[in-house]
N, C-alpha and C positions, 0 to 999 in steps of 0.2 A: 554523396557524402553525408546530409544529413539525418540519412536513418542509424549511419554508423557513428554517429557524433551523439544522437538522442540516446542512443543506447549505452552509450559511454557516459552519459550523463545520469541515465537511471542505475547503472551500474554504481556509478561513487555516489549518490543517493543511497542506495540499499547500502552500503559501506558506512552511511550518517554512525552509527551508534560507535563504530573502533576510531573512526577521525573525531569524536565525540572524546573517547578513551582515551586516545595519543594526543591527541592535539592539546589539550587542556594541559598537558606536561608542559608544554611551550609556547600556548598561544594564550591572548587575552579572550573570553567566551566570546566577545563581540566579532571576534574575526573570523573564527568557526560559522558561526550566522552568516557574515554577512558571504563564505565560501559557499554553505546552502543558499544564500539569495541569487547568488550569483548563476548556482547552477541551475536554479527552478526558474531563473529570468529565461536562461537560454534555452531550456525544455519546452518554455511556452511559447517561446518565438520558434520553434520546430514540429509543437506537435499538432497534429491535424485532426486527434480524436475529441469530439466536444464535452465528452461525459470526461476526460481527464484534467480539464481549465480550472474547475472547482478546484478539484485537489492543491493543483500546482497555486492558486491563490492562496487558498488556504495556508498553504505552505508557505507563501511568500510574505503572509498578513504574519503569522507564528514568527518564521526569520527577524522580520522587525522590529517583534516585541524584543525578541531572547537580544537584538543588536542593541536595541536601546535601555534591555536594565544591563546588559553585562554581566550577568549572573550565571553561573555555572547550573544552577538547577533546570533555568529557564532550556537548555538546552536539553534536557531529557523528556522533554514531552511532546516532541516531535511526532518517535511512532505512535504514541496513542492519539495523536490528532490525524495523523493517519489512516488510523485504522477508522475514527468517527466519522471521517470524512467519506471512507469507502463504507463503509456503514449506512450513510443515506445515500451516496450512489444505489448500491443496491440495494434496496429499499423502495427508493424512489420509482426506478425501474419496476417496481411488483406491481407498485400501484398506478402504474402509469406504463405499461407493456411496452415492446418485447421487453423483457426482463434480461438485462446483461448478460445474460449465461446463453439465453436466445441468441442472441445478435450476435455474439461471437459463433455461434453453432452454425448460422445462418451464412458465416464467410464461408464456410467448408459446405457445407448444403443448405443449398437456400432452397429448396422445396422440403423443409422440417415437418413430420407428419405431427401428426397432434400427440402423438405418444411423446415424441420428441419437445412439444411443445410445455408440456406436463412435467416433463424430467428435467428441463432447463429453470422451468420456473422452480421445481424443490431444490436444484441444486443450488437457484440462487438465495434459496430463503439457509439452507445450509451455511452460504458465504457469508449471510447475515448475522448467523451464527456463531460463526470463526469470529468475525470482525467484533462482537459484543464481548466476548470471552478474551480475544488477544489482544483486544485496545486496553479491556479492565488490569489485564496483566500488566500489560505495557506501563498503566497510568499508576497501579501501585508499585513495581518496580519505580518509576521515577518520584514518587511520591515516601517510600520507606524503603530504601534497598539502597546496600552501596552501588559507587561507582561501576565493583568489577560486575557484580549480578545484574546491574541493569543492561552493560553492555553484552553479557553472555547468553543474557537473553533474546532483546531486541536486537542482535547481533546477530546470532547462530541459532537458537531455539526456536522463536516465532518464525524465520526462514523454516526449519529441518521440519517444522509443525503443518507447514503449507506447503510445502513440499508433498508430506503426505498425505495431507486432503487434497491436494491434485490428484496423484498416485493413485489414491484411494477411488475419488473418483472417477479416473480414467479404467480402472477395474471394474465396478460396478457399471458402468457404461459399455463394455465391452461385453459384460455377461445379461445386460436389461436390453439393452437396444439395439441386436442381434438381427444385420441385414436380412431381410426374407426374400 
């Protein structure tokens, strides 16, 4: 039951910016927080990967601010801490090997040839890439941007945007790293 509870938990996680949206209609900002605390307590007490403990701290350090000013702002900068947080995951990772992109490649084939090894580390400087550009968005959305644009973004756009550098990736992967 726990893989299917975590996942339901990162599911209304990625949902933050429309309960961000809606909720402020009818809730005080401290209670939306304290729904994100709530749910990043119980993601850490289920989850077993150690590169995701940061995040969900971080997340839970952010929670407590945005609970104790009560401010409606405080509550938009979530995914840009987010995004800065995966940002030195993968980072950190480059300069301290495998590289995230590795380790994941490595559940699926753990004998990664060195091409493989090569293509994991650009793909994770790539991520690095995403995450410096979608956090910046993210962080001037919450910073000059109404309500609806921030949530249309960090909502539907930075999803539909990583979506296709998956996508993208998984093409390029299928046409460079071509079983012999």
């Amino acid at each position: 039951m726990a893989p299917g509870l975590n996942a339901l938990i990162g599911l209304l996680t990625a949902l933050y910016p429309a309960a961000v949206y809606f909720g402020l209609q009818y809730l005080q900002p401290r209670l939306i927080a304290l729904a994100l605390a709530a749910m990043l307590l119980l993601r850490l007490a289920l989850v077993r990967a150690d590169w995701s403990k940061p995040l969900l701290l971080a997340g839970l350090a952010y929670a407590g601010f945005a609970i104790w000013s009560n401010q409606a702002v405080a509550l938009r900068f979530y995914p840009a801490l987010v995004n800065a947080v995966m940002l030195m995951i993968f980072a950190a990772s480059l300069l301290h090997p495998p590289s995230i992109v590795e380790r994941l490649a490595r559940l699926k084939q753990p004998d990664l040839p060195a091409q493989g090894v090569s293509y994991t580390r650009r793909v994770t400087q790539v991520w690095c890439g995403f995450f410096i550009i979608n956090g910046g968005i993210a962080a001037a959305t919450a910073l000059w941007s109404s309500f609806q644009v921030w949530s249309l973004y960090n909502g539907l756009i930075a999803y539909l945007l990583m979506g296709l550098l998956f996508a993208g990736e998984y093409w390029v992967r299928l046409r460079t790293l071509k079983p012999e």
